[in-house]
C-alpha positions, 0 to 999 in steps of 0.5 A: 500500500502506497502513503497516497491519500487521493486517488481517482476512485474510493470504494468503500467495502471489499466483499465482491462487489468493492472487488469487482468496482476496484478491477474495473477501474483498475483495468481503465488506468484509474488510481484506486484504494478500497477500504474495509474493516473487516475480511478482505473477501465479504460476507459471501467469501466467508459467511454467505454464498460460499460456507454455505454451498460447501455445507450444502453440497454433501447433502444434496449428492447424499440425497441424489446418490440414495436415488441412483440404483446401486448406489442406494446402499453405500449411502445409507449412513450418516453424514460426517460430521466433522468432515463437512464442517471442515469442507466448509471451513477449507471453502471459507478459507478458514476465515483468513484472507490471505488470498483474497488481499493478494487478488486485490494488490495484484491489480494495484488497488491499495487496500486500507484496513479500517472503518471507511466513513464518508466525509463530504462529497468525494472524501472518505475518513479512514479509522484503521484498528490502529493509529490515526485516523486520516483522509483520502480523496476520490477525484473522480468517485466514491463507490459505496459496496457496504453489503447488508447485515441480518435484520434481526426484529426486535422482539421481547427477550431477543436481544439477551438470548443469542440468537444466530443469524446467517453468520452463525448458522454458516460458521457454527462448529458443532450441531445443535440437537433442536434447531429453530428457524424463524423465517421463510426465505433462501437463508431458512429453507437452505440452512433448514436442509443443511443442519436437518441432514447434520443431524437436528431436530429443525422447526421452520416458523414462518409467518406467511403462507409459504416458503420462498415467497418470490418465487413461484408458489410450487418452488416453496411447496416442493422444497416444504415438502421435501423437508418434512420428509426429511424429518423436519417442521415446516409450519406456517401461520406461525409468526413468533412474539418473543423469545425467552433464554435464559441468561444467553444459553442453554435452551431457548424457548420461541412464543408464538403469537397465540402462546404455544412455546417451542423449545430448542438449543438454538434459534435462527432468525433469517428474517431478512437484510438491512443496508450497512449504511447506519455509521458510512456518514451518509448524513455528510453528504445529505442522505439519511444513515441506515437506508438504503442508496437509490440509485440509476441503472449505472448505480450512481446515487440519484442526485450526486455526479460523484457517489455511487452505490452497488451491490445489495446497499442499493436494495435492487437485487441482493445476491452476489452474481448481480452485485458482482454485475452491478460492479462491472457496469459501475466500474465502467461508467466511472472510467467512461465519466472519468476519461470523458467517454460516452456514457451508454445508458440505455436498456441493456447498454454497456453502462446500465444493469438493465438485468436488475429489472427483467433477468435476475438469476437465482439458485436455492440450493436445496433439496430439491434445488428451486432455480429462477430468472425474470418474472413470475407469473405474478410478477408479470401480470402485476407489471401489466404484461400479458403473458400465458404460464407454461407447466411441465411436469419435470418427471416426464423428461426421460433425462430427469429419470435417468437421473433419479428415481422417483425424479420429483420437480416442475418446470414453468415458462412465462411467455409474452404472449405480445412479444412472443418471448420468455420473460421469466424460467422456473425449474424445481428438482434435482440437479436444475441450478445448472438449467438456469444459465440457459433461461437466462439467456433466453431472456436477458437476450429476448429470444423470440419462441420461434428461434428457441425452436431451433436451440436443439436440447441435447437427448437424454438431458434433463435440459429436454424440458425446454423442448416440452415447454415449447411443445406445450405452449404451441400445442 
């Protein structure tokens, strides 16, 4: 790290996405310090997407091996313990970031360990875990790429009784006996698999009707039933009014609205994300700490010609791939408005994260996997699309056979029936996550259906569904 104290872009955070802004402006010849204050790397590297893969991974090739003839009895046992958990710790790189930091200067951004605060417009305050606090001076931008936390409620008996949240349900060392998870979405139903197939007694409490409540509504009742089958709880209508814990440990009690009492060893609550943007000094520059950044589609901040805001903290798609997006489309429109280049923000230009808004990828990596992009059914007639809902029965695909016996899953293509395009893919089974880029495709680059007739799936894939939702859809 060079003394400097100007640079030509600060960007505030090192996850992912502060990463992926730094390499971009790097890669134009811009001067850029990146500050963080705690890993190199960020929540996903060592908390999120990555731990909590590598727990998953074990339990899902369990269960895909127990449905394969000849395999069924060399899988039958228990998972080991000790080895998945140090699968998961090898993945989180054992909670170092080493690695991570010699990515970072091997493309010349200088990293500044401490806790980074804005300071007025184009100014960053460092307070390092020692020393002074200084200084440094962004000529042409400030990329805000703080994340998000875990948004705990604030319920009765909460604060005192240590709960866990997506931390501590990523990076715990032993497994609880009885685990409680309050919440419905990503984070429950895939830590629910992890710590059910480990060995807990899992009771899922979630407030509404149904789990994975942004997906297509057969995502979350084939994932619910697939873990009652498993051995755990699923209850809805179930939301919970406080928790009692004595003195922080031992059994934790969650009390329910109407007073019925569940008992467990541990509680987590995957209730949501909040902004970390409560202590960046967003009030010295005229926004309200602890919200979140609004921002355009080349995700600098309404209002402001110098700051920018990317990744989850601007509230449009929190998931690491499309922060990852939002870095490389922001990275390049400061280059383009440092060195006095055209600006393309047009729908899908190079300078605009058009994908935010019509193809969002995502993968729940549960058992069975739910992978989605683009719009629901819902979510397009809501926008006043008028589409028409394709279903196909996963099990008739003779690749989804061969794949599994007993294969369970359900595949939904949602047409524009004006456009005559795909504007949102749903896959739920065994082994969909790798369907997903396909639909992706099909629908960030608004294929039309007749051309799709002509992209041949190979026999016998799984990846045959498409050719059946085609044939369904014209009849």
């Amino acid at each position: 790290m060079t003394n400097a104290v100007e640079y030509d872009v600060v960007v505030v955070g090192a996850g992912p996405v502060g990463e992926n802004v730094a390499d971009r402006a790097r890669a134009a010849g811009l001067s850029t310090a990146v500050v963080e204050n705690e890993l190199i790397g960020g929540e996903c590297s060592y908390w999120a997407c990555m731990p909590s893969k590598a727990l998953l991974r074990p339990v899902t090739a369990r269960a895909d091996a127990r449905r394969v003839p000849g395999l069924r009895a060399a899988v039958r046992g228990p998972l080991d313990v000790a080895e998945v958990l140090a699968h998961r710790d090898y993945y989180a790189s054992n909670w170092k970031d080493d690695g991570q930091v010699g990515w970072l200067e091997s493309i010349g951004a200088d990293i500044h360990r401490g806790r980074g605060r804005l300071a007025g417009p184009r100014q960053v305050t460092v307070e390092p875990p020692s020393g002074e606090r200084y200084t440094l001076t962004a000529r042409h931008a400030v990329a805000v790429c703080t994340g998000t936390r875990a948004l705990v409620p604030d319920l009765p008996g909460l604060a005192g009784a240590n709960p866990w949240t997506s931390r501590e349900a990523t990076s715990a060392g032993k497994v609880p006996d009885r685990l409680v998870i309050v919440g419905g979405g990503v984070v429950a139903v895939e830590m629910a698999t992890v710590w059910q197939a480990l060995g807990s007694r899992v009771t899922v409490l979630v407030r509404g009707k149904g789990l994975l409540a942004n997906m297509e509504p057969f995502a979350g009742e084939l994932v619910a039933e697939a873990l009652t089958e498993a051995g755990a709880t699923v209850r809805t209508g179930a939301p919970v009014a406080a928790v009692e814990r004595d003195g922080g440990d031992g059994p934790v009690t969650a009390v329910l609205d109407d007073g019925e009492r569940v008992e467990a060893d541990e509680i987590l609550f995957a209730t949501g994300r909040a902004p970390r943007t409560d202590d960046i000094g967003l009030d010295t520059v005229g926004l309200k700490p602890g919200s979140w950044l609004t921002v355009d589609d080349s995700c600098r901040v309404e209002g402001s010609d110098w700051l920018y805001g990317v990744g989850d903290v601007n509230h449009r798609a929190l998931m690491t791939h499309e922060g990852k997006y939002q870095a490389r489309v922001a990275g390049d429109a400061i280059a383009a408005r440092a060195h006095g280049k055209p600006v393309d923000t047009a729908r899908w230009g190079a300078h605009s994260a058009t994908a935010d808004h019509a193809a969002v990828p995502q993968v729940v990596f549960t058992d069975p996997e739910a992978a989605a992009v683009g719009l629901t059914l819902a979510q397009a007639e809501a926008a006043g699309h008028r589409v028409r809902a394709v279903d196909y029965d996963m099990a008739s695909v003779s690749g989804a056979g061969l794949y599994a016996d007993g294969y369970r899953g359900r595949a939904r293509m949602v047409v524009d029936l004006d456009r005559e395009i795909v504007r949102g893919a749903t896959f739920v089974g065994p082994g969909v996550a790798e369907l997903l880029h396909s639909a992706t495709v099909a629908v960030a680059g608004e294929v039309p259906i007749a051309r799709l007739w002509h992209a041949v799936p190979a026999y016998p894939t799984i990846s045959e569904v498409w050719l059946r939702l085609l044939e369904t859809y014209r009849g």
